[in-house]
PDB file with one MODEL, atoms N, CA, C and O in Angstrom:
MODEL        1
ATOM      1  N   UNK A   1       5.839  -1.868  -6.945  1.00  0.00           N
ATOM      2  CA  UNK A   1       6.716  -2.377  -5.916  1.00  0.00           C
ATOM      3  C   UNK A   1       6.297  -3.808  -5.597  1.00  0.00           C
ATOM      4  O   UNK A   1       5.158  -4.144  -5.273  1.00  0.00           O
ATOM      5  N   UNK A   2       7.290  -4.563  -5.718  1.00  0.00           N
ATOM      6  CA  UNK A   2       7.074  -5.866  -5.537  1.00  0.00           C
ATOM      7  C   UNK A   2       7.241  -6.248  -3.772  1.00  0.00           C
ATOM      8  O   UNK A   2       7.701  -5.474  -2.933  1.00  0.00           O
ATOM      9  N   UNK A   3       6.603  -7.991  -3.456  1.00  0.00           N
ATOM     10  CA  UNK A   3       6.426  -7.803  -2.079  1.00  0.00           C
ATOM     11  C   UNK A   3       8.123  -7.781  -1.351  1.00  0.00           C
ATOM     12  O   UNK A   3       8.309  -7.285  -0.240  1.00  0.00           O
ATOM     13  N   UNK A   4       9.008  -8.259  -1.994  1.00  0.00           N
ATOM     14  CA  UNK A   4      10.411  -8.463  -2.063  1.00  0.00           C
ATOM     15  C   UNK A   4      10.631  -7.507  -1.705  1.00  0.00           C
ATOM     16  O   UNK A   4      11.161  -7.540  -0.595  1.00  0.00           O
ATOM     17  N   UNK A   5      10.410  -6.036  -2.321  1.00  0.00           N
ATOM     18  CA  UNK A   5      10.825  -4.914  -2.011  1.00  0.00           C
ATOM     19  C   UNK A   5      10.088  -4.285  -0.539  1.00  0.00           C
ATOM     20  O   UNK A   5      10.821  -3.755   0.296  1.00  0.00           O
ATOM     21  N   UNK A   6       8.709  -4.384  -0.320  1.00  0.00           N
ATOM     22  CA  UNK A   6       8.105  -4.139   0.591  1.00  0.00           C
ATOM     23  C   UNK A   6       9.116  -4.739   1.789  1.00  0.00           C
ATOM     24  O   UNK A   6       9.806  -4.056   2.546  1.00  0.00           O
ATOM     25  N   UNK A   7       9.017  -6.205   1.754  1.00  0.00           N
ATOM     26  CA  UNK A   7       9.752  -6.875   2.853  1.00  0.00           C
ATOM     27  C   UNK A   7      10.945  -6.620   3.281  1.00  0.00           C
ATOM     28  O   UNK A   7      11.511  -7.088   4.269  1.00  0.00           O
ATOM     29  N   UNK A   8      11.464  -5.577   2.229  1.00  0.00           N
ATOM     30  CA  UNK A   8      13.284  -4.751   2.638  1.00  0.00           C
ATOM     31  C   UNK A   8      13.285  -3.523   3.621  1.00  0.00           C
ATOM     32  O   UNK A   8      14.249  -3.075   4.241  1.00  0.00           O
ATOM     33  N   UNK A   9      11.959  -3.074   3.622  1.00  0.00           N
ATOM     34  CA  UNK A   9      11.682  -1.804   4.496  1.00  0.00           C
ATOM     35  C   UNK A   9      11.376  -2.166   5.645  1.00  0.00           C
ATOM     36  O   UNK A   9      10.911  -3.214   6.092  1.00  0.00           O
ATOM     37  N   UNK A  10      11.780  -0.871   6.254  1.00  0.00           N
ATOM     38  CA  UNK A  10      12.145  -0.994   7.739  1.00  0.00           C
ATOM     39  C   UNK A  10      10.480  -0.380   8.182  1.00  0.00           C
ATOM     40  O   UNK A  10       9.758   0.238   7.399  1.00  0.00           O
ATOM     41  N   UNK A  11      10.002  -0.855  10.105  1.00  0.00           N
ATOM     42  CA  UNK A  11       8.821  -0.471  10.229  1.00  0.00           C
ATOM     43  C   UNK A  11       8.439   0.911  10.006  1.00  0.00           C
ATOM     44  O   UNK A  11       7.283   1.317   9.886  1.00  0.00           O
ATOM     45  N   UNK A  12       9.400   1.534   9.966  1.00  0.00           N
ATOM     46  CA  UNK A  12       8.926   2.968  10.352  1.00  0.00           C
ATOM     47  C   UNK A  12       8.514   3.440   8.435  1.00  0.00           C
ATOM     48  O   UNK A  12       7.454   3.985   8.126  1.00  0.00           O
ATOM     49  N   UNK A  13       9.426   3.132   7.585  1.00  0.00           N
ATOM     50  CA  UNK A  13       9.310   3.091   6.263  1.00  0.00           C
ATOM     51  C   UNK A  13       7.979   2.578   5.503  1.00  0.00           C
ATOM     52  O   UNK A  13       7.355   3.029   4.542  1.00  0.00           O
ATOM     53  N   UNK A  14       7.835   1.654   6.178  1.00  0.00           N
ATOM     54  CA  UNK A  14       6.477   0.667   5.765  1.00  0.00           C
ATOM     55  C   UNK A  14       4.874   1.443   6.310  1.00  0.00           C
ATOM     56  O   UNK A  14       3.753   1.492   5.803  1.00  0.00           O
ATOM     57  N   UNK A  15       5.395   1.898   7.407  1.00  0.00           N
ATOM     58  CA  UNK A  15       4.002   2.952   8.133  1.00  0.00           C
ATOM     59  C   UNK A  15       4.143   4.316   7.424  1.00  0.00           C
ATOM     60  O   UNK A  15       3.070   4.882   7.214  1.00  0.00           O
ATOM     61  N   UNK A  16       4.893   4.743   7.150  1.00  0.00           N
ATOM     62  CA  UNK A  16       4.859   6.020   5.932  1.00  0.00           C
ATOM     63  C   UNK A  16       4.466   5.603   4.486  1.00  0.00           C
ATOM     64  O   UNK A  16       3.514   6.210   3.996  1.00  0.00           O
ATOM     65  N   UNK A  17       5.168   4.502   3.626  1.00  0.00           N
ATOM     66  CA  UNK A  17       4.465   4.062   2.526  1.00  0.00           C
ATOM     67  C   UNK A  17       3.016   3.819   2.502  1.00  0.00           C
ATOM     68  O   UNK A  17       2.226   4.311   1.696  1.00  0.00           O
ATOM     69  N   UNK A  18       2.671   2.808   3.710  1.00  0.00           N
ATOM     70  CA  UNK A  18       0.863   2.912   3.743  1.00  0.00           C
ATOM     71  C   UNK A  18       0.214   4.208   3.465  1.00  0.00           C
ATOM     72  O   UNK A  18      -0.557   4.579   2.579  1.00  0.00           O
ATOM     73  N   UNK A  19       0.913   4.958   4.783  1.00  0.00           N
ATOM     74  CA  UNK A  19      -0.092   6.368   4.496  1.00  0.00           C
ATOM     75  C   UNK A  19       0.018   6.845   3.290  1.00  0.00           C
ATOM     76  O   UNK A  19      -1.099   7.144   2.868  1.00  0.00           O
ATOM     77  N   UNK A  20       0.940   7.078   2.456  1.00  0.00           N
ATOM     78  CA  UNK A  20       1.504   7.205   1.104  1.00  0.00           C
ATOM     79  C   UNK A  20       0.266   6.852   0.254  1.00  0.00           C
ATOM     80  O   UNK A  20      -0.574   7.632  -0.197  1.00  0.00           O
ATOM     81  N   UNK A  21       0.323   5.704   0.148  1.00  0.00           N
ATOM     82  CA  UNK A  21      -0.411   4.727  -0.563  1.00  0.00           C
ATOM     83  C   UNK A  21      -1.735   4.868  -0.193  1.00  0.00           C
ATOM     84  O   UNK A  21      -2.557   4.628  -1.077  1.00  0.00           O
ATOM     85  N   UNK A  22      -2.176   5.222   0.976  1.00  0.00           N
ATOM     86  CA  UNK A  22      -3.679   5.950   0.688  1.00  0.00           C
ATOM     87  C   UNK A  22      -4.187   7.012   0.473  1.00  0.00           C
ATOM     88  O   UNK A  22      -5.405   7.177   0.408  1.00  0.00           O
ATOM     89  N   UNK A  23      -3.485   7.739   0.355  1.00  0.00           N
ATOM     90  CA  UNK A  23      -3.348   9.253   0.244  1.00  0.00           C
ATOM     91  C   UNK A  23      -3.413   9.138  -1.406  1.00  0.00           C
ATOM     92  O   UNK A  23      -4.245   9.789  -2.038  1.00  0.00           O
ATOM     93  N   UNK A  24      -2.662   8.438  -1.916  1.00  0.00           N
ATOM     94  CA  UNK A  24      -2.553   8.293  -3.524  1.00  0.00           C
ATOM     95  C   UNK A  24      -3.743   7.953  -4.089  1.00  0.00           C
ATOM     96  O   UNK A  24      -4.150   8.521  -5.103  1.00  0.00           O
ATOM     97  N   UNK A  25      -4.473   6.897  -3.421  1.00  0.00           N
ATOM     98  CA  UNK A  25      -5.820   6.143  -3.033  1.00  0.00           C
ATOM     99  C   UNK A  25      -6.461   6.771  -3.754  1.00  0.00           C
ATOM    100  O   UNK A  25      -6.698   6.765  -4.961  1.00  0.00           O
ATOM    101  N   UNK A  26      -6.843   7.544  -2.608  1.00  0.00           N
ATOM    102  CA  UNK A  26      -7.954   8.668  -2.024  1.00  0.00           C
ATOM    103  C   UNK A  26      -8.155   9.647  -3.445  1.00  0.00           C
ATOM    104  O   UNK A  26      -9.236   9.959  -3.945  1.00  0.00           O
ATOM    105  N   UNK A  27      -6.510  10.105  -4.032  1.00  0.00           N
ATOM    106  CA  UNK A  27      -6.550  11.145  -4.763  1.00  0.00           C
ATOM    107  C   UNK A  27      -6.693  10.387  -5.945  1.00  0.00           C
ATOM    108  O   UNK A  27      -6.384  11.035  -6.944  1.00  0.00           O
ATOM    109  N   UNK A  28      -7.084   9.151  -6.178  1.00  0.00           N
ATOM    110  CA  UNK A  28      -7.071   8.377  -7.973  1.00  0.00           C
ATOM    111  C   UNK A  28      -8.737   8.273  -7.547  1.00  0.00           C
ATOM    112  O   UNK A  28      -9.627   8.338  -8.395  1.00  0.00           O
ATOM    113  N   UNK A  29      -8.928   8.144  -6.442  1.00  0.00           N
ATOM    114  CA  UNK A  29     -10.915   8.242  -6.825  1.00  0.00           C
ATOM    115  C   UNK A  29     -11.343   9.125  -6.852  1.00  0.00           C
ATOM    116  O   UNK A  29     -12.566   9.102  -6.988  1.00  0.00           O
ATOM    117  N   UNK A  30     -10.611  10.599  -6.736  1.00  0.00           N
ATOM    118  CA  UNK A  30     -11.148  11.616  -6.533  1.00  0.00           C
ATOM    119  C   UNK A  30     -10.999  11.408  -8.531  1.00  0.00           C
ATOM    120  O   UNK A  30     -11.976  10.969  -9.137  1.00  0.00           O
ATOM    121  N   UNK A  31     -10.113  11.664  -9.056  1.00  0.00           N
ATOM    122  CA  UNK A  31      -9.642  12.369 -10.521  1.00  0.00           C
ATOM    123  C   UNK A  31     -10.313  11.096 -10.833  1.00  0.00           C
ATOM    124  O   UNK A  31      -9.839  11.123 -11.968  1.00  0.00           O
ATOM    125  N   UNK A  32     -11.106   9.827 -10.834  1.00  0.00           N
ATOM    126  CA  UNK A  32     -11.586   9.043 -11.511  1.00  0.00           C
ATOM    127  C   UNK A  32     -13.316   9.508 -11.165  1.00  0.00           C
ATOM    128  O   UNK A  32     -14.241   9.133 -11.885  1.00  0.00           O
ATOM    129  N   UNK A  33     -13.408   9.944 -10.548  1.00  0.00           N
ATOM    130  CA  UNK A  33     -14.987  10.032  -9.967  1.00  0.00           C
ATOM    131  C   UNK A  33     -15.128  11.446 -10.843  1.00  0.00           C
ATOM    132  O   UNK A  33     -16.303  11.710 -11.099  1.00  0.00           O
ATOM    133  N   UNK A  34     -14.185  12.373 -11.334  1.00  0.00           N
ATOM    134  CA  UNK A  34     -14.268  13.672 -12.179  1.00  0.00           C
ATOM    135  C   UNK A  34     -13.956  13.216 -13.494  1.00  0.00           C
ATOM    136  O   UNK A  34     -13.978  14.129 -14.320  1.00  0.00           O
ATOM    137  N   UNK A  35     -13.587  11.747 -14.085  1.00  0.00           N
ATOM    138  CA  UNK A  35     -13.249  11.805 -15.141  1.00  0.00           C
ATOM    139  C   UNK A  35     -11.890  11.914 -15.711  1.00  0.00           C
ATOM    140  O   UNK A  35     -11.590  11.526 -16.840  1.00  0.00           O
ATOM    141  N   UNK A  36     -11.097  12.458 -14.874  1.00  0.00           N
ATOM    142  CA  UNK A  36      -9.679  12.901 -14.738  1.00  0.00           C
ATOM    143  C   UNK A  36      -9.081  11.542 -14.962  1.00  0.00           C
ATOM    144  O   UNK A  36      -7.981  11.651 -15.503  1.00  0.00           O
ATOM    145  N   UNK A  37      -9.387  10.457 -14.760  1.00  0.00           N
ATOM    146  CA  UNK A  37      -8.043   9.509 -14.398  1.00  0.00           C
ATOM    147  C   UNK A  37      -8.190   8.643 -15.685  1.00  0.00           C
ATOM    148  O   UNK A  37      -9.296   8.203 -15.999  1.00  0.00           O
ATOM    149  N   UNK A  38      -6.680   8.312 -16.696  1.00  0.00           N
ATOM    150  CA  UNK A  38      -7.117   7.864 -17.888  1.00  0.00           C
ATOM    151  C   UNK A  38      -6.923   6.242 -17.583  1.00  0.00           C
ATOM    152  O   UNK A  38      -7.565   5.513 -18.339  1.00  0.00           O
ATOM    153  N   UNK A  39      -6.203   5.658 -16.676  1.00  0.00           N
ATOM    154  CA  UNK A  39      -6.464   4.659 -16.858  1.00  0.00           C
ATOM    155  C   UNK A  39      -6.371   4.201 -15.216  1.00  0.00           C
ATOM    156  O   UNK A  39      -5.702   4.715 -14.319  1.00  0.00           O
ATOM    157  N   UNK A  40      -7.281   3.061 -15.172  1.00  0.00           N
ATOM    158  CA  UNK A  40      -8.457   2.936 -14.268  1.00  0.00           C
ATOM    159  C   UNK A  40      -7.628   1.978 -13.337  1.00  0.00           C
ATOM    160  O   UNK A  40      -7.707   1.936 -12.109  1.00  0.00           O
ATOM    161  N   UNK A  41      -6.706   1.111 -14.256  1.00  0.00           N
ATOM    162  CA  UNK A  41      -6.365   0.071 -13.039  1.00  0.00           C
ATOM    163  C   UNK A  41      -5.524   0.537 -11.872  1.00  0.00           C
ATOM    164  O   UNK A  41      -5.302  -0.127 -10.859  1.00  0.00           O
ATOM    165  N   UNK A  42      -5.013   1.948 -12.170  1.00  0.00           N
ATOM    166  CA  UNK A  42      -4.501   2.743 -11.242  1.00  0.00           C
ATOM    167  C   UNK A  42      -4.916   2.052  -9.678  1.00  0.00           C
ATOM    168  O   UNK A  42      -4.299   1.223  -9.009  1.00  0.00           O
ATOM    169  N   UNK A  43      -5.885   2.580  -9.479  1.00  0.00           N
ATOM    170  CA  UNK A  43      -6.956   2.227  -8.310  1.00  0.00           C
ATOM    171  C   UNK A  43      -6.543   0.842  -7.926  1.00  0.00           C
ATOM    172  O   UNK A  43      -6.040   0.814  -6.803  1.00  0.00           O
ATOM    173  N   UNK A  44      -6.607  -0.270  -8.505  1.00  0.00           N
ATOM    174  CA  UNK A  44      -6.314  -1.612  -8.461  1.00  0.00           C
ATOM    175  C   UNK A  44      -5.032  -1.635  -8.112  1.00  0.00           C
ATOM    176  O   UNK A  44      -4.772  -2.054  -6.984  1.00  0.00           O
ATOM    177  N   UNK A  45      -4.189  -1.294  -8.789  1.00  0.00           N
ATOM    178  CA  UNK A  45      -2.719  -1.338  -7.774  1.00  0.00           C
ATOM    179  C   UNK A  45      -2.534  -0.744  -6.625  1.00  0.00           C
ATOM    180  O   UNK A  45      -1.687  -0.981  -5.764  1.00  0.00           O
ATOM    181  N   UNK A  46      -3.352   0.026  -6.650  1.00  0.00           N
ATOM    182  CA  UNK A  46      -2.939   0.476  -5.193  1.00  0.00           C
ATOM    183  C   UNK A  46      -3.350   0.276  -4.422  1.00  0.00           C
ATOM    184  O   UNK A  46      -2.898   0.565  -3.314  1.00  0.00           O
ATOM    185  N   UNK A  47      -4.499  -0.368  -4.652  1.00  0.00           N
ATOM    186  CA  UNK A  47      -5.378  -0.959  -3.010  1.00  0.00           C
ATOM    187  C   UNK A  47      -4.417  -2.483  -3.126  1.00  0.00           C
ATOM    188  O   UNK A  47      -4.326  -3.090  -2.059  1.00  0.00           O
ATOM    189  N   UNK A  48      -3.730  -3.097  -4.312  1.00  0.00           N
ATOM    190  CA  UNK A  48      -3.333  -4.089  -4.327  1.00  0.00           C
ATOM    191  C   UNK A  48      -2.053  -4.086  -3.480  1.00  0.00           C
ATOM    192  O   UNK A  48      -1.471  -5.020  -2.929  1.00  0.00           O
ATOM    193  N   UNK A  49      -1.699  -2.400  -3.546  1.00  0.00           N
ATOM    194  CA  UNK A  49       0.015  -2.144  -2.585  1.00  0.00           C
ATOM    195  C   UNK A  49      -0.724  -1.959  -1.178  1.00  0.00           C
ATOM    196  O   UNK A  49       0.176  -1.951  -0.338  1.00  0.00           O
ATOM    197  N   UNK A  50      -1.610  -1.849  -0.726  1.00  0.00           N
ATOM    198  CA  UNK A  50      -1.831  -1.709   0.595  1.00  0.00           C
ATOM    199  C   UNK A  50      -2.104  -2.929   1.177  1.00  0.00           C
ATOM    200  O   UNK A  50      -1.662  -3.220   2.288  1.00  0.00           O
ATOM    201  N   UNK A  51      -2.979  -3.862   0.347  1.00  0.00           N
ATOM    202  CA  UNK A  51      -2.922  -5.403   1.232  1.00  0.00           C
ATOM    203  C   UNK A  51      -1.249  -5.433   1.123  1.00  0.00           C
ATOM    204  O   UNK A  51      -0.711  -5.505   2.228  1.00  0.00           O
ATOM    205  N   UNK A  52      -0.691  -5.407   0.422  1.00  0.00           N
ATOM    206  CA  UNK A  52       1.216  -6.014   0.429  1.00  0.00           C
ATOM    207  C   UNK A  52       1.245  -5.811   1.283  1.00  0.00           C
ATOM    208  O   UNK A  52       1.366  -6.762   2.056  1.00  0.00           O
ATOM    209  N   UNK A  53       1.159  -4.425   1.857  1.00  0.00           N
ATOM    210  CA  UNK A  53       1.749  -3.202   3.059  1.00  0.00           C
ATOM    211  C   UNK A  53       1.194  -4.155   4.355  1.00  0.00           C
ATOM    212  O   UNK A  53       1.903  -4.617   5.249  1.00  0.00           O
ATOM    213  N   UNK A  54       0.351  -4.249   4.268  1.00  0.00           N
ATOM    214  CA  UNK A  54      -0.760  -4.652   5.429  1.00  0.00           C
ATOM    215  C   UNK A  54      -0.509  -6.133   5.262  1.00  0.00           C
ATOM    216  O   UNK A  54      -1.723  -6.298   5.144  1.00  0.00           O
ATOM    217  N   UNK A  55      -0.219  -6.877   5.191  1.00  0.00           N
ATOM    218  CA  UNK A  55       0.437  -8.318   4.734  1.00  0.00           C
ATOM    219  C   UNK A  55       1.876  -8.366   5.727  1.00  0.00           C
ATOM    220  O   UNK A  55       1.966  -9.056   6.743  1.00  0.00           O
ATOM    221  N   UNK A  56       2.867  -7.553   5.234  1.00  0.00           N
ATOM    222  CA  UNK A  56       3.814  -7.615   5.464  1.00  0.00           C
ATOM    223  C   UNK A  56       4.329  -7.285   6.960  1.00  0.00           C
ATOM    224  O   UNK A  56       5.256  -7.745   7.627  1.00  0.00           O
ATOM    225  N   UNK A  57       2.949  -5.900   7.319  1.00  0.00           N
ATOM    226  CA  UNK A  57       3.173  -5.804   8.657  1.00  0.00           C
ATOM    227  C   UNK A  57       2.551  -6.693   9.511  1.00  0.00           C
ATOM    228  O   UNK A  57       3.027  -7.156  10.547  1.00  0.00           O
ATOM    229  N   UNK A  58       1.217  -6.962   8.919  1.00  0.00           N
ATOM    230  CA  UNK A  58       0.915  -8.428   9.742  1.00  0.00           C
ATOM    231  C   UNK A  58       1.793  -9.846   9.747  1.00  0.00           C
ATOM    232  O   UNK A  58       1.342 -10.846  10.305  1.00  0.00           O
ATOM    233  N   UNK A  59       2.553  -9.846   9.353  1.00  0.00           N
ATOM    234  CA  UNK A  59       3.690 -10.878   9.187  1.00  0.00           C
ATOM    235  C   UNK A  59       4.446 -10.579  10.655  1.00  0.00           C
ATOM    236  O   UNK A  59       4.414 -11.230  11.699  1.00  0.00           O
ATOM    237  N   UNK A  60       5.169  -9.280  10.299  1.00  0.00           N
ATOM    238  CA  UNK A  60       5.746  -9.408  11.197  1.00  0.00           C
ATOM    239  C   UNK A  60       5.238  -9.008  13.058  1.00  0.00           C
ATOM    240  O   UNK A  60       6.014  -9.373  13.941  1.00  0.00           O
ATOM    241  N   UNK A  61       4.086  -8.356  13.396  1.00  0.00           N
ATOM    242  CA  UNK A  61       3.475  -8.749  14.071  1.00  0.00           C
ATOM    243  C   UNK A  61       3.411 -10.486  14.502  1.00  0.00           C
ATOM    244  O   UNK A  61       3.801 -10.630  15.660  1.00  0.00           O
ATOM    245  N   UNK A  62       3.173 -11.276  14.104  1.00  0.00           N
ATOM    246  CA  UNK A  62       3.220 -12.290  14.380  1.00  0.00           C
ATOM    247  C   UNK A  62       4.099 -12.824  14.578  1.00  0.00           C
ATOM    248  O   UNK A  62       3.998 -13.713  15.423  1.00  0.00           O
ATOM    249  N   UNK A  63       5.189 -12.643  14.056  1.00  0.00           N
ATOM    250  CA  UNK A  63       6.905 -13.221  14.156  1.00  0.00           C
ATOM    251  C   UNK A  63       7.246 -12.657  15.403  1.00  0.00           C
ATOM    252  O   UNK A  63       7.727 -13.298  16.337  1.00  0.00           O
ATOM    253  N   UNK A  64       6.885 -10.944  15.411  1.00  0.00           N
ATOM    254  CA  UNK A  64       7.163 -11.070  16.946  1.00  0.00           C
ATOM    255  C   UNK A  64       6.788 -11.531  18.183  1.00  0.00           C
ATOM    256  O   UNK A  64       7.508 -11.619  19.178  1.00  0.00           O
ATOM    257  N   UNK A  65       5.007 -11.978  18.022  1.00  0.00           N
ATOM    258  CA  UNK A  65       4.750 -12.677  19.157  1.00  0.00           C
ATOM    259  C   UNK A  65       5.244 -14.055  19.254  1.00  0.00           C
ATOM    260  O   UNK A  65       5.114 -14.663  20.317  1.00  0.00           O
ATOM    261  N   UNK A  66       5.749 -14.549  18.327  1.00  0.00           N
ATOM    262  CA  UNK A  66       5.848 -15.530  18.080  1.00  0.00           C
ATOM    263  C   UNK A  66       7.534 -16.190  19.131  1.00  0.00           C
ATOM    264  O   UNK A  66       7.739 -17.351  19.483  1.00  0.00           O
ATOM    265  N   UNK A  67       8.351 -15.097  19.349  1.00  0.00           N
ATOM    266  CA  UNK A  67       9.289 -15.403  19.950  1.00  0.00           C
ATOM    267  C   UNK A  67       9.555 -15.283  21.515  1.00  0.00           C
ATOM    268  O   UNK A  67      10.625 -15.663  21.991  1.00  0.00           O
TER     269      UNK A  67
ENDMDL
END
């Protein structure tokens, strides 16, 4: 998911994808820490989708104080 796409979701959408997205986390270090996971950069995208996530809501946090 690109940040384009992130930035189309609504707040409530964006606070469910996070949790999403660590939950997915959580479960690629589990199956990589057993050997289970065949390829590794898994992990890397997804901590890479949670700064997006966390980017995007800190964005708009600020836009709103901002007015």
């Amino acid at each position: 998911m690109e940040i384009d796409d992130i930035r189309a979701l609504s707040d409530e959408e964006l606070d469910q994808e996070l949790e999403d997205t660590h939950r997915a986390l959580m479960n690629l270090r589990f199956r990589a820490a057993t050997m289970q996971l065949a390829d590794m950069n898994e992990v890397r995208r997804a901590r890479k989708r949670i700064a997006r996530i966390n980017t995007v809501i800190r964005e708009r946090e600020l836009a709103a104080g901002a007015v």
